[in-house]
Each structure stands twice: as structure tokens, then as C-alpha cells.
C-alpha positions, 0 to 999 in steps of 0.5 A, a space after each residue: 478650108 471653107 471657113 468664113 470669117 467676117 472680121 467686122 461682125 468679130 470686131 464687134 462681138 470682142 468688144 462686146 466680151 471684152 465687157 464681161 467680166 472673168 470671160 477669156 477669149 482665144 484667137 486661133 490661128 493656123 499655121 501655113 493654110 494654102 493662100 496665107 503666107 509669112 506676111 499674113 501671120 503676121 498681119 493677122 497677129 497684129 489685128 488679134 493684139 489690138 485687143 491684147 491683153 484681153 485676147 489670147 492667140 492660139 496657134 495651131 499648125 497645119 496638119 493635113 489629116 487623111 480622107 479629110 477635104 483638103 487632101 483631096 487637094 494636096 496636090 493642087 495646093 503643092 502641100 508638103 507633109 511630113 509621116 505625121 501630116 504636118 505640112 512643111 511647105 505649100 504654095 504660098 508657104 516655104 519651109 524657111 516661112 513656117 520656120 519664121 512663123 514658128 519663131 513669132 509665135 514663140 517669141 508671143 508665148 514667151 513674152 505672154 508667159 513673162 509678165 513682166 515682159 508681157 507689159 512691157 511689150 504692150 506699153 510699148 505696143 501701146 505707143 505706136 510707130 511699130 508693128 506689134 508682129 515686127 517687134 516679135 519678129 526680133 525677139 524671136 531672133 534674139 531668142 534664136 541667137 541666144 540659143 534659146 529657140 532652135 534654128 528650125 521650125 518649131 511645132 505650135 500646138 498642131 502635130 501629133 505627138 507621142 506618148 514620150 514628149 517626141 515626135 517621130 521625125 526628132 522635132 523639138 518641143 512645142 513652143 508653149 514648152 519652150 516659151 516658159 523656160 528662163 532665157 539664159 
């Protein structure tokens, strides 16, 4: 997508914020860009929770938008997008890798949005011997296997959406939605 990042220089400019006082600081991340893939979520996650709790991961999916740079290279990047531009698969991201992703970051937005989950998550985060996307990765499937996320992908903050909450191709809600509701 033509963005650069030199994560050194962004080490460094998040600690120097995490030295001010009342600043809050987002990592964002996007969803199933052509070259990434299940595995580099995951990776990246882990590098933005090393500055949990003072960082907060946004996640967006990607949505190939018309006339835009990337869909002149929809073909070249094998993209697969559905009637709202949500990209379904692509080269180096299959359906059932954006499923699982969807389910990781629901499961971050749920333990995030569960204080009490939240610090017991980072103390244990804070011990070592797991990977912070690992851990998040069974909780995602515990919360699909006790029915509280869908078996299926799960849009993020990324795709349009219609005035009524739905999305034309019947997708269930956002998982900032889901992450607030009490497991059962």
C-alpha cells in the first residue's frame, strides 16, 4: 500500500509518549494486505502488546475501494472481494486465515473490554513463556466454542455498513460489538 514504517524510530517515539501523561496511543493494524499473512498478525500483534497496557490496537480490514491504487492490482495480488469491497482472500491470505484473524482480535477486544480479564491477561503476559497472540489465539477459540463468536469471519472495523447495523451480505456485527457482551 506504499506505506513505510521504520519500527526502530516507532519503538522510540512510544516510549517517549508513553511518558506523558492523559495521551492515549493506537496501533492500527489492517487486515489481510497482500504480502501479510495469519502468522504476521500475529507477530505484529505481539510487537504492539509489548507496550500493553499504554497502547491500544485498532484493527481495520481490508476493503479494496474503487479507483483506489490497489485495484488496479486486484488481479496481481489474486484479491477477492465481496459486493462491498471487503477482500475475502488474496495471495497470501486465505478465507479460513482472515476467519482466524477476526477471531484474534475479537478475543483482544474482549479481554481489553473485560478489565478484570484484561489484567489478568497482561500479568500473565508479563511472566513470559507465551506468546501474547498464542494466548489470544485459544481464547478466540474457547469464545467460538462456547458460542460466543460465530464460526466465521467477523468483520473488524473496516467494511461498509448500512444505516440498520447489517451488512449486505448478512455478516455478523463488528467485533467491538461482540467483545462487550457477557460470555455465557
Amino acid at each position: 500500500v506504499g506505506r513505510r514504517l521504520d519500527l526502530d524510530r516507532a519503538v522510540v517515539n512510544i516510549r517517549k509518549l508513553m511518558r506523558i501523561q492523559n495521551i492515549n496511543i493506537l496501533a492500527e493494524f489492517i487486515i489481510g494486505l497482500p504480502g501479510d499473512d495469519y502468522e504476521w498478525m500475529k507477530k505484529s500483534l505481539d510487537w504492539a502488546l509489548r507496550f500493553a497496557p499504554a497502547v491500544d490496537v485498532t484493527v481495520f480490514d481490508f476493503v479494496l475501494l474503487p479507483n483506489s491504487p490497489m485495484a488496479a492490482l486486484k488481479e496481481r495480488f489474486k484479491l477477492e472481494v465481496d459486493d462491498e469491497g471487503l477482500v475475502q482472500s488474496g495471495y497470501s491470505f486465505s478465507r479460513e486465515d482472515l476467519k482466524k484473524a477476526s477471531w484474534l482480535f475479537a478475543a483482544y477486544y474482549y479481554m481489553r473490554d473485560h478489565s478484570g480479564h484484561w489484567a489478568d491477561f497482561t500479568r500473565v503476559m508479563a511472566k513470559g513463556g507465551q506468546r501474547p497472540s498464542d494466548a489470544l489465539e485459544k481464547v478466540g477459540l474457547k469464545l467460538v466454542q462456547q458460542g460466543f463468536l460465530p464460526d466465521e469471519r467477523i468483520i473488524g472495523q473496516g467494511g461498509r455498513r448500512r444505516s440498520d447495523g447489517t451488512t449486505s451480505s448478512g455478516r455478523p456485527r463488528r467485533w467491538v460489538e461482540l467483545s462487550k457482551n457477557p460470555v455465557g
